[in-house]
C-alpha positions as protocol buffer text, in pm:
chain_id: "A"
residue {
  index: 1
  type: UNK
  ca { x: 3956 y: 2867 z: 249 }
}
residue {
  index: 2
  type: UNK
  ca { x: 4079 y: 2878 z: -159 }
}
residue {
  index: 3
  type: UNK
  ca { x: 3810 y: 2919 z: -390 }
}
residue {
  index: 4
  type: UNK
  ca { x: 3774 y: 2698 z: -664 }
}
residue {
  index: 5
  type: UNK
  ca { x: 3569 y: 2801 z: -988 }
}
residue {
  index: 6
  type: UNK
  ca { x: 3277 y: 2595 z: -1070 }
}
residue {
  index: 7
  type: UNK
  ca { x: 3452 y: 2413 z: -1336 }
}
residue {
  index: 8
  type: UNK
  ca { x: 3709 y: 2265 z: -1115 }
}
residue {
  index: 9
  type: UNK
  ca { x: 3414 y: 2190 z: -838 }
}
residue {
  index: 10
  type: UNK
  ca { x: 3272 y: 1998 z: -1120 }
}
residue {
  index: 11
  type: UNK
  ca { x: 3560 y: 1793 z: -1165 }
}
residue {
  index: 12
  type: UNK
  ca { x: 3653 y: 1751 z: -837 }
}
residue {
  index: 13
  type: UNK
  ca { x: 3314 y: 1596 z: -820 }
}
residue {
  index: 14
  type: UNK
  ca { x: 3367 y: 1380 z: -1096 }
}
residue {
  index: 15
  type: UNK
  ca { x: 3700 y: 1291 z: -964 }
}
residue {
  index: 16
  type: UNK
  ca { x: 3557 y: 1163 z: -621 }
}
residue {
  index: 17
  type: UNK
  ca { x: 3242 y: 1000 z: -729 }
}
residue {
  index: 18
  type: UNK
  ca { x: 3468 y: 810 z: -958 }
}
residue {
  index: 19
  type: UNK
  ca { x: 3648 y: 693 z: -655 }
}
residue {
  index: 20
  type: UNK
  ca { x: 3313 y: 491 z: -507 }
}
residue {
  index: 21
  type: UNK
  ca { x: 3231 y: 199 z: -462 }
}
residue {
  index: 22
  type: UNK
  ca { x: 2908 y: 70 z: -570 }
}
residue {
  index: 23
  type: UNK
  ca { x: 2783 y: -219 z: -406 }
}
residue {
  index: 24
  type: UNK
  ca { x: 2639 y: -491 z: -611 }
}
residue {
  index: 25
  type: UNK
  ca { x: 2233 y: -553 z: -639 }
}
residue {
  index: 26
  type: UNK
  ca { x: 2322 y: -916 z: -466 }
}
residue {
  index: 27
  type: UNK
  ca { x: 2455 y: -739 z: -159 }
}
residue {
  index: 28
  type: UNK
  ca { x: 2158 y: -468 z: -163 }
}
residue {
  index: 29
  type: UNK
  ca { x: 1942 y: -764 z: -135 }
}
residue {
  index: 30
  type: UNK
  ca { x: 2103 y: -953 z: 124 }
}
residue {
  index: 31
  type: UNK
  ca { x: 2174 y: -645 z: 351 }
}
residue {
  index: 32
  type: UNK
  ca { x: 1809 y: -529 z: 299 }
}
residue {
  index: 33
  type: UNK
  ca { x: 1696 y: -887 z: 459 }
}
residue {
  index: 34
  type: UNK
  ca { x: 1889 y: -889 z: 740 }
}
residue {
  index: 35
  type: UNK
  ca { x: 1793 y: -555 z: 821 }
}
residue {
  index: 36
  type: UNK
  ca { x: 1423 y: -682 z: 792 }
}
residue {
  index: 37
  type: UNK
  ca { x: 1545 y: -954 z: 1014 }
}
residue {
  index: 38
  type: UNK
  ca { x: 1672 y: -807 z: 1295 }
}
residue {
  index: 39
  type: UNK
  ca { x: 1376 y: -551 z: 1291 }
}
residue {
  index: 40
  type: UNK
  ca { x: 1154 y: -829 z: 1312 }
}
residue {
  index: 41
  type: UNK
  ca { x: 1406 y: -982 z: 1616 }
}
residue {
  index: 42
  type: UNK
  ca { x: 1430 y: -685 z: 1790 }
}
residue {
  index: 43
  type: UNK
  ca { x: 1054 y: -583 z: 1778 }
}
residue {
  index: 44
  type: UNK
  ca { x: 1005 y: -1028 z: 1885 }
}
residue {
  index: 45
  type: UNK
  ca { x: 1228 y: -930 z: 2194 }
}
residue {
  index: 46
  type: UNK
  ca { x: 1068 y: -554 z: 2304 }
}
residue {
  index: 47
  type: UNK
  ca { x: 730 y: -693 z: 2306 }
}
residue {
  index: 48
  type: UNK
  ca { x: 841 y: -1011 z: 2478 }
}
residue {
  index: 49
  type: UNK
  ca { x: 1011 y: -765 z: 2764 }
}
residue {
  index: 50
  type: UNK
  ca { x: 676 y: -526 z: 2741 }
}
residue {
  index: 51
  type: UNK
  ca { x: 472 y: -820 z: 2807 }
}
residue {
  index: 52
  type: UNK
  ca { x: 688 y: -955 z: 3080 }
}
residue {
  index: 53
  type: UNK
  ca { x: 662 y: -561 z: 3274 }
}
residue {
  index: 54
  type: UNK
  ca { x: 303 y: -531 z: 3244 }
}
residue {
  index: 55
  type: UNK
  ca { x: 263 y: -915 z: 3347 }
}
residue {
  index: 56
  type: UNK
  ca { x: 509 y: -798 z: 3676 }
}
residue {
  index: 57
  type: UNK
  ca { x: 300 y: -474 z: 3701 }
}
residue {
  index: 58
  type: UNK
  ca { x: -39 y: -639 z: 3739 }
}
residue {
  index: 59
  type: UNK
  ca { x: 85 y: -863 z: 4015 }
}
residue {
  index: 60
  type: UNK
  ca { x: 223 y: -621 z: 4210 }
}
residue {
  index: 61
  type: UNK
  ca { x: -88 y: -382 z: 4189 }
}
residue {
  index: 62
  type: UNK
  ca { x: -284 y: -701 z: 4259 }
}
residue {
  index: 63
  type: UNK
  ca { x: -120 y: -741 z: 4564 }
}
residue {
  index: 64
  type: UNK
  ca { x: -130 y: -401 z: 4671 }
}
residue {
  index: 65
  type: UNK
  ca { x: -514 y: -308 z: 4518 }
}
């Protein structure tokens, strides 16, 4: 693999970071909710299903104990 000195590394750096694409504080916001919102769905729905196991589990031991 070439070696590059640490000058060009530096610009290469520059050169790509240059290249990105920043996202605005409006859609840092917006993704940041929905990703509060589906945590709060998906922890809603795995505590719904954990209920509904332990609710099967304790009739079938109470048939059986």
């Amino acid at each position: 693999m070439a070696r590059t000195n640490p000058l060009q590394f530096v610009q290469q750096v520059r050169a790509e970071v240059a290249k990105v694409v920043w996202p605005t504080r409006r859609e840092v916001l917006l993704t940041t909710v929905m990703v509060f919102i589906m945590a709060t769905l998906t922890a809603i729905f795995f505590a719904l299903v954990d209920l509904a196991i332990r609710g099967g589990l304790q009739a079938i031991l109470g048939i059986f104990g």
